[in-house]
VEXTI-815438 format. One line per 8 residues: their letters; for each residue x, y negated, z negated of C-alpha. Coordinates in nm, 4 decimals, always signed. Layout:
a> X Y Z ~ ... $
//
This chain:
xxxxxxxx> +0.0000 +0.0000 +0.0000 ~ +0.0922 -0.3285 +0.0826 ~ +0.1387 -0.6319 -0.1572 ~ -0.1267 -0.8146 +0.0284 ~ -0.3397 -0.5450 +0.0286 ~ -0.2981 -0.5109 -0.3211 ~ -0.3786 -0.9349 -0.3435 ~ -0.7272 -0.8594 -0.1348 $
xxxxxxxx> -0.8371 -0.7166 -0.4490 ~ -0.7655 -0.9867 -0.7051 ~ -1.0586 -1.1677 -0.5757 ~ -1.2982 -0.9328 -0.5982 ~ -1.1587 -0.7774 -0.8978 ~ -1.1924 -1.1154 -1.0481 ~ -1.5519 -1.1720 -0.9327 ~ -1.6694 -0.8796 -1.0691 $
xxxxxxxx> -1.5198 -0.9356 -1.4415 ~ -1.6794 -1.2323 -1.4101 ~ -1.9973 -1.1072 -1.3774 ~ -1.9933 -0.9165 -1.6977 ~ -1.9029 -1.2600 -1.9033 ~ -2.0992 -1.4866 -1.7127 ~ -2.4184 -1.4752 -1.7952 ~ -2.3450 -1.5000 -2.1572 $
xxxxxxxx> -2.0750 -1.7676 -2.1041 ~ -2.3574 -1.9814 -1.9373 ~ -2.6012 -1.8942 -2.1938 ~ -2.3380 -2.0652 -2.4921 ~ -2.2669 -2.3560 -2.2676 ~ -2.6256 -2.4464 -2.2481 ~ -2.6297 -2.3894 -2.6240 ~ -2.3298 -2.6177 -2.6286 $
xxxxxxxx> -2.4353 -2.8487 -2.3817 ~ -2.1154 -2.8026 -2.2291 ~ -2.1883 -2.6514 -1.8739 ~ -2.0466 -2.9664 -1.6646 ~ -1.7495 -3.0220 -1.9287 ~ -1.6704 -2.6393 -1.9688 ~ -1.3853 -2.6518 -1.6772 ~ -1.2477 -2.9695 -1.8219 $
xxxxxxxx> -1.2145 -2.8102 -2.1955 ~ -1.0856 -2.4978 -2.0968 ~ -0.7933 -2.6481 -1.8142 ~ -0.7469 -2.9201 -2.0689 ~ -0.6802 -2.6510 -2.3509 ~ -0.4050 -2.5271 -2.1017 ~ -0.1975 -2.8555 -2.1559 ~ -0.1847 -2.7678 -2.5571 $
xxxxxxxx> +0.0280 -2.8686 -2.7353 ~ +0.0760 -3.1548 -2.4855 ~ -0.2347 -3.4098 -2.4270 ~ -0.4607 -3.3864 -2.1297 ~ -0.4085 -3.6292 -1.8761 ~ -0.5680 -3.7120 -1.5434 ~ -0.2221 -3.6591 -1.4095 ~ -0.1596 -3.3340 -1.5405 $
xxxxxxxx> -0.4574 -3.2064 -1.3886 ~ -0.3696 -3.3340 -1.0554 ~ -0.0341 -3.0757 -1.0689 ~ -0.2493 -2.8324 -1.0079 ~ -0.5014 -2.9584 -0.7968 ~ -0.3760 -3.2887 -0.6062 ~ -0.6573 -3.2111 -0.3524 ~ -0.9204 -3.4214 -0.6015 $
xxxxxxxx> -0.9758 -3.7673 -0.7040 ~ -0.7962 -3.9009 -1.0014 ~ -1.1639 -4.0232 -1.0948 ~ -1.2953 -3.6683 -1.1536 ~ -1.0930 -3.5981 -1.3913 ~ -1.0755 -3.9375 -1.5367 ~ -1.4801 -3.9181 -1.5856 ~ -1.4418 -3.5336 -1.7057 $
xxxxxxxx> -1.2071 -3.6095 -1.9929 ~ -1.3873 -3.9357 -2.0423 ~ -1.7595 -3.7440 -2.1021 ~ -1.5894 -3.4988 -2.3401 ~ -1.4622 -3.7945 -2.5684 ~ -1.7461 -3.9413 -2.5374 ~ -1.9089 -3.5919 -2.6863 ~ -1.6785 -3.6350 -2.9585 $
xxxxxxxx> -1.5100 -3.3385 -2.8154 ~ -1.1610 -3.5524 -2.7670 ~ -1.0175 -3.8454 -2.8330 ~ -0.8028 -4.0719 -2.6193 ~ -0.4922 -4.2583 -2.6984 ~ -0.4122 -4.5603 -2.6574 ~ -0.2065 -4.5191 -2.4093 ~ -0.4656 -4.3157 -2.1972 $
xxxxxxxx> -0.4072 -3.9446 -2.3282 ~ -0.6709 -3.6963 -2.4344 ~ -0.6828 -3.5175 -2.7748 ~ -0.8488 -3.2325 -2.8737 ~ -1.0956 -3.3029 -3.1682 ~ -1.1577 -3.0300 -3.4479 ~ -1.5045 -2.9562 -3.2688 ~ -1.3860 -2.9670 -2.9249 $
xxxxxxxx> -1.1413 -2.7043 -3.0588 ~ -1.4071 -2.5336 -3.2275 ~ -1.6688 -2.5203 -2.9404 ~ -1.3239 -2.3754 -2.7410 ~ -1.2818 -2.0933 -2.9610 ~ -1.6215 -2.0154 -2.9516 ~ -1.6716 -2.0287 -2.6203 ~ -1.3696 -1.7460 -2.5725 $
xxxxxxxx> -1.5063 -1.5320 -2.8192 ~ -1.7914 -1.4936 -2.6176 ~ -1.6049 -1.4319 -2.3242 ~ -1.3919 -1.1640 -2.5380 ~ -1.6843 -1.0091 -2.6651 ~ -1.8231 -0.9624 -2.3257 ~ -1.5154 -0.8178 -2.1823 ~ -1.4727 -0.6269 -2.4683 $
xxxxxxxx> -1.7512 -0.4055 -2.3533 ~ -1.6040 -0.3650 -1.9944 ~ -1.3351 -0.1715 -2.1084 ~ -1.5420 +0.1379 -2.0562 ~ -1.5295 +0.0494 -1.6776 ~ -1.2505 +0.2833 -1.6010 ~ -1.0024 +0.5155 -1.8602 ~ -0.8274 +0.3320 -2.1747 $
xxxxxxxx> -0.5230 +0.5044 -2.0159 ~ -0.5715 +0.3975 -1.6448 ~ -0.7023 +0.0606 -1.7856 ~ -0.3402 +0.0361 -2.0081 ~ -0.1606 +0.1248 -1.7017 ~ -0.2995 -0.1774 -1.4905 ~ -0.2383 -0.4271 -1.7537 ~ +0.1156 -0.3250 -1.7926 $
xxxxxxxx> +0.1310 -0.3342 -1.4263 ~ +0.0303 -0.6680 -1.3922 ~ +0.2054 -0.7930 -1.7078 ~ +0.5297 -0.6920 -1.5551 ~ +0.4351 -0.8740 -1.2349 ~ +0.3316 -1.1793 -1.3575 ~ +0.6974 -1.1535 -1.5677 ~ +0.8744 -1.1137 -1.2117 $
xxxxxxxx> +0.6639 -1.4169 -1.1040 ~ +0.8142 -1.5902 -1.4477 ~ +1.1298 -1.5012 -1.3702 ~ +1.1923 -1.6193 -0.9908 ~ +1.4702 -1.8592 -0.8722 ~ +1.1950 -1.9784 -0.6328 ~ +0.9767 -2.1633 -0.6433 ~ +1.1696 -2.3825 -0.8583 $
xxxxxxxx> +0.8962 -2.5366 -1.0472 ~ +0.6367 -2.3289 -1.1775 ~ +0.3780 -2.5544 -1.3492 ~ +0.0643 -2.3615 -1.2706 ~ +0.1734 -2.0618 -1.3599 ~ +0.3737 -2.1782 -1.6987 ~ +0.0669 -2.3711 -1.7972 ~ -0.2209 -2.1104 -1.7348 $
xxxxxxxx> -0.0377 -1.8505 -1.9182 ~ -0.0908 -2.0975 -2.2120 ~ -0.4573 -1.9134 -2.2466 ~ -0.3175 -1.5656 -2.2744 ~ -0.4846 -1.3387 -2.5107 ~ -0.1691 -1.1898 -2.6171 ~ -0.1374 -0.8221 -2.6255 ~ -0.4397 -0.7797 -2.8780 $
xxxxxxxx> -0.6667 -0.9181 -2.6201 ~ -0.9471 -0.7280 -2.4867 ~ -0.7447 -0.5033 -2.2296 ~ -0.9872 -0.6177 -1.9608 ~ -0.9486 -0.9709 -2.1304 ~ -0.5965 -0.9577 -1.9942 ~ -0.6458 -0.8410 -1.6476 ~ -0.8558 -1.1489 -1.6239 $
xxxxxxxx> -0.5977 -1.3683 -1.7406 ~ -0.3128 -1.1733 -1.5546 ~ -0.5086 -1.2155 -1.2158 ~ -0.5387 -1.5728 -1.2954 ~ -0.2044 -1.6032 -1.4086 ~ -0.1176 -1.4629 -1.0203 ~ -0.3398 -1.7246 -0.8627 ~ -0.2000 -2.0149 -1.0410 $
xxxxxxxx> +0.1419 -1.8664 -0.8875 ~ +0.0420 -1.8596 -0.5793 ~ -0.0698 -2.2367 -0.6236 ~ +0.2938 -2.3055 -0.6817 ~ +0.4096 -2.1223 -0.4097 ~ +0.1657 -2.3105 -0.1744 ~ +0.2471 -2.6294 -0.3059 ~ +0.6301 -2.6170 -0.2798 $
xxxxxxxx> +0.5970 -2.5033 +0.0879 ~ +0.3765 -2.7908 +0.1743 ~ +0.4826 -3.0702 -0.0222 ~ +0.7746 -3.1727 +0.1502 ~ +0.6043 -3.2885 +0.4213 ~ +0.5010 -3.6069 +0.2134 ~ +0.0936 -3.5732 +0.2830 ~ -0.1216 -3.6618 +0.0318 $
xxxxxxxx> -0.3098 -3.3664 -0.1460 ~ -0.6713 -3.4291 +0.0521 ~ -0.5015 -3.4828 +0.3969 ~ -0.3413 -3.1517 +0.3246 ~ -0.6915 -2.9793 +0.2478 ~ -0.8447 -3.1773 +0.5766 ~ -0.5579 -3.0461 +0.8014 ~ -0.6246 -2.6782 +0.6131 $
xxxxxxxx> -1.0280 -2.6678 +0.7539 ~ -0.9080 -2.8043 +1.0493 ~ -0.6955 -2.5050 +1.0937 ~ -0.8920 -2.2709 +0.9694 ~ -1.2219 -2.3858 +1.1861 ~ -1.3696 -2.5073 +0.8263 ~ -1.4445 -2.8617 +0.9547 ~ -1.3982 -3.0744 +1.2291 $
xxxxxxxx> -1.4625 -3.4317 +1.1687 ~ -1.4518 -3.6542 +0.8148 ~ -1.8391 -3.5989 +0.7491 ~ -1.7738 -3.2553 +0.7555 ~ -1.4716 -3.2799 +0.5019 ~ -1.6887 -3.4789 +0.3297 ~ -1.9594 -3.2926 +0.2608 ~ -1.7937 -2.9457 +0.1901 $
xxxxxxxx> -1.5326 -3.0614 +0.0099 ~ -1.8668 -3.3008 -0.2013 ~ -1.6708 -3.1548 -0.5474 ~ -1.3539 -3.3104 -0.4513 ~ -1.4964 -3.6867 -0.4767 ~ -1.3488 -3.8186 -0.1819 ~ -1.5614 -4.0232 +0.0934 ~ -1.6108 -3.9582 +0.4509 $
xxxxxxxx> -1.3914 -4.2800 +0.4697 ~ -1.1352 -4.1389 +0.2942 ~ -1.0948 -3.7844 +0.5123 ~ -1.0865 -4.0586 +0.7971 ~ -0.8088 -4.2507 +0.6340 ~ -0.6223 -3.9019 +0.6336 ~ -0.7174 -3.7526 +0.9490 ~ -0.5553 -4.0949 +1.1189 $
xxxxxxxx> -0.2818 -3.9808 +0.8891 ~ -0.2406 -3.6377 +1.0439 ~ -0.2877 -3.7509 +1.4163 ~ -0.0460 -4.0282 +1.3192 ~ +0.1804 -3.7286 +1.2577 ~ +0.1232 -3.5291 +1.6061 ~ -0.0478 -3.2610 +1.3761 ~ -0.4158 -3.2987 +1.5222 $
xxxxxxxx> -0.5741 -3.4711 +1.8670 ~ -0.9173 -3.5327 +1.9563 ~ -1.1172 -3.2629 +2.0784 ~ -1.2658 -3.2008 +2.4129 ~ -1.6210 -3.1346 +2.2345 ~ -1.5682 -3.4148 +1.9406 ~ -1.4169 -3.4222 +1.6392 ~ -1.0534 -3.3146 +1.5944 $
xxxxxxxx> -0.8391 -3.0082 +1.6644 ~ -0.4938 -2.9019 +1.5660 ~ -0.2108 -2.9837 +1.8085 ~ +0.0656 -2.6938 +1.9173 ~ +0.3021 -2.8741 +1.6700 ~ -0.0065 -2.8805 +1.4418 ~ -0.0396 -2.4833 +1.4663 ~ +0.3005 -2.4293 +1.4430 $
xxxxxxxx> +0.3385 -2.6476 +1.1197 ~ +0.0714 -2.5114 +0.9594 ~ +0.1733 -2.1296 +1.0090 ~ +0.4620 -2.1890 +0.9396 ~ +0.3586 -2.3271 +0.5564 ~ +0.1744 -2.0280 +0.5509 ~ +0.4499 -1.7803 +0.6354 ~ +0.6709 -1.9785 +0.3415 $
xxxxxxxx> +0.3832 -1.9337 +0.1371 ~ +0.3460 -1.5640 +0.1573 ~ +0.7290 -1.5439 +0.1516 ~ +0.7739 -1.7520 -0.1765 ~ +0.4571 -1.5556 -0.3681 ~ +0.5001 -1.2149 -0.2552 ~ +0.9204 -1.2520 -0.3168 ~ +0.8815 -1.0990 -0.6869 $
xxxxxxxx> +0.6466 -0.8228 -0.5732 ~ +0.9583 -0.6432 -0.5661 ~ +0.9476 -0.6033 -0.9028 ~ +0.7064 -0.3083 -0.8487 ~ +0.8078 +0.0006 -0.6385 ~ +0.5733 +0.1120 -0.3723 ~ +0.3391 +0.3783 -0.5938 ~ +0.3288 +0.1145 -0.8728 $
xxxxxxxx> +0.2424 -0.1516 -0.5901 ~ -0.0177 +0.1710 -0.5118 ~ -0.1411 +0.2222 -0.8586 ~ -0.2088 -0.1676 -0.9290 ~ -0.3998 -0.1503 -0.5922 ~ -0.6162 +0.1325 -0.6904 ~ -0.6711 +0.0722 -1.0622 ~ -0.7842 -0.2671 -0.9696 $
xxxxxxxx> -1.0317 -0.1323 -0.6945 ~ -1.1150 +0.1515 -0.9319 ~ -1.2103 -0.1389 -1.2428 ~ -1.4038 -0.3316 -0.9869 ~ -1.6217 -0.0178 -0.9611 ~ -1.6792 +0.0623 -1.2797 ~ -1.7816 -0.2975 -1.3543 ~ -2.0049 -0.2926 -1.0788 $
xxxxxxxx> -2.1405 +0.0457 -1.1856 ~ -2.2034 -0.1199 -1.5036 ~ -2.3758 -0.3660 -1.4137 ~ -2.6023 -0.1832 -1.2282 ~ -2.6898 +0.0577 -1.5018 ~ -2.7342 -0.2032 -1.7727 ~ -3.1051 -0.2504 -1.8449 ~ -3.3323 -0.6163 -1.8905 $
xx> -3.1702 -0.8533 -2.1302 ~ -2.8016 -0.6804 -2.0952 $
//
């Protein structure tokens, strides 16, 4: 099995997991009130023991608007769930902590239960698996910086978690890698983050004009006049032309640009897959597929209310 074959089923793997939380996650933030300011808690608990900042959120995701997370860390101190500094930082406050931990109980209760999805043995054998890969991630010369990675494995359960509590966070921890790995291959090109994302659906047949952009990317909080801003940008570049049938389209040094980010994507994430010889790389591939399942099996067989 392939390492990217093995990635195809981090995704779903994920998805499903999620579904066993979920709906009782969703039921506390209603309880909480917290169901818009649940992403901004939990990425903000991340940063701990450093303050959340606007700033720090955009390493991760410099395809956003400062302003969303400006107004997301803004409501919560408002809630009395932090507390800004004066010089613009965000503090957790005893109940923001508190609704936190109670929020992640729920989610290790939930999880708890899924452990029946598959073996305790088999499900032991895919955490260590993906422990030891997310170590090799840890532990590469490249990329050099690492931020995603370093800063969601500030939520790890630790090794008392819920097993199936840790594949969670191991699959994220992978993800947030391969965030890193996309944004040193891209970066030195000197676009801003939403050009990047524009020239991405462009690419990828996503989008083809600024309205477009605009409206699937609505969550980002960017205008159509700012995707037109960029898109100027990226035809400024030689990257994208006007297309015969309206809108824009990527130019041959546009495809060739773009692949090639990919390629030193894929080359800088799957680099420490070596870590894992080819039946491990087999094993992680099938235990995961094998969880997803079970989980799904679960599901189906749980009766009203559960």
């Amino acid at each position: 099995m392939q390492p990217s074959d093995v990635h195809a089923e981090f995704g779903p793997t994920s998805g499903a997991l999620g579904a066993v939380y979920g709906p009782a996650i969703q039921a506390h933030l209603d309880d909480l009130d917290l169901r818009d300011g649940w992403y901004f808690l939990a990425v903000a608990h991340d940063f701990k023991p450093d303050p959340a900042t606007p700033e720090r959120f955009l390493i991760r995701t410099p395809y956003t608007a400062r302003r969303r997370f400006e107004n997301g860390l803004s409501t919560l101190a408002e809630r009395g769930l932090m507390e800004r500094s004066a010089a613009g930082a965000y503090h957790f406050t005893a109940r923001g902590q508190e609704a936190f931990d109670s929020v992640m109980a729920t989610v290790a209760r939930s999880l708890g239960e899924a452990g029946s999805a598959i073996s305790p043995d088999r499900l032991k054998r895919l955490v260590n698996l993906l422990d030891r890969l997310v170590a090799a991630c840890l532990a590469a010369p490249e990329p050099a910086e690492k931020q995603c990675l370093t800063t969601n494995r500030n939520s790890d359960p630790g090794p008392d978690g819920p097993p199936a509590l840790r594949v969670l966070q191991l699959l994220a921890d992978m993800n947030a890698f391969r965030d890193d790995a996309h944004l040193a291959a891209w970066r030195p090109y000197g676009t801003s983050g939403h050009a990047w994302e524009a020239f991405t659906y462009l690419w990828r047949g996503d989008a083809r004009d600024a309205d477009e952009l605009a409206g699937k990317l609505a969550t980002r909080r960017f205008s159509a006049e700012d995707y037109a801003a960029a898109l100027d940008e990226l035809a400024a570049r030689g990257w994208i032309e006007s297309a015969p049938n309206g809108g824009w389209q990527l130019t041959a040094e546009g495809q060739a640009l773009r692949q090639a980010v990919e390629d030193e994507t894929d080359r800088l994430y799957y680099g420490p897959w070596a870590a894992l010889t080819e039946p491990e790389l087999a094993a992680l591939g099938e235990g995961l597929a094998a969880l997803r399942t079970g989980l799904e099996a679960l599901g189906e067989n749980a009766g009203p209310g559960q």
